[in-house]
C-alpha positions, 0 to 999 in steps of 0.5 A: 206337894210335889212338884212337877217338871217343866212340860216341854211338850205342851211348852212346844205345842204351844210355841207352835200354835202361837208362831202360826203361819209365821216362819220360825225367823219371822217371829223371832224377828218380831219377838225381838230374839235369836231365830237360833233361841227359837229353834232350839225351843222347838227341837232340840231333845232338851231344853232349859226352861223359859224365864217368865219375862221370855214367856212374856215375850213369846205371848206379847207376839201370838195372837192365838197363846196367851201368857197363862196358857204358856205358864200352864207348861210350868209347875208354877203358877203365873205370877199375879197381875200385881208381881207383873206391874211392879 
């Protein structure tokens, strides 16, 4: 099977929708990250892709995203609950 790449768009229309109303600082404040990090996540042309525990980290902080539907943006699957709780 061939393998896609990593869907920056959806990537950042999901980031967005997941900040909300927060500003850029605000959330990456509150996600414990660099307000740079995020910034460049949302702008610039190309991005590197997001580990899985950054992932994890963004989605323990939107109310509206979750992790799966950030996971989507990637060619692989989520990692089953069992990978996540070891």
């Amino acid at each position: 099977m061939e393998e896609k790449k990593f869907n920056q768009k959806k990537f950042r229309e999901l980031l967005k929708k997941g900040i909300g109303l927060r500003t850029q600082k605000e959330f990456a404040v509150q996600a414990g990250m660099s307000p740079a990090t995020i910034n460049r996540m949302l702008n610039e042309d190309v991005i590197a892709r997001p580990k899985i525990k950054t992932l994890e980290t963004l989605a323990s902080h939107m109310h509206n995203v979750s992790y799966s539907q950030l996971a989507e943006a990637f060619t692989q699957s989520p990692p089953r609950i069992e990978e996540v709780v070891r």
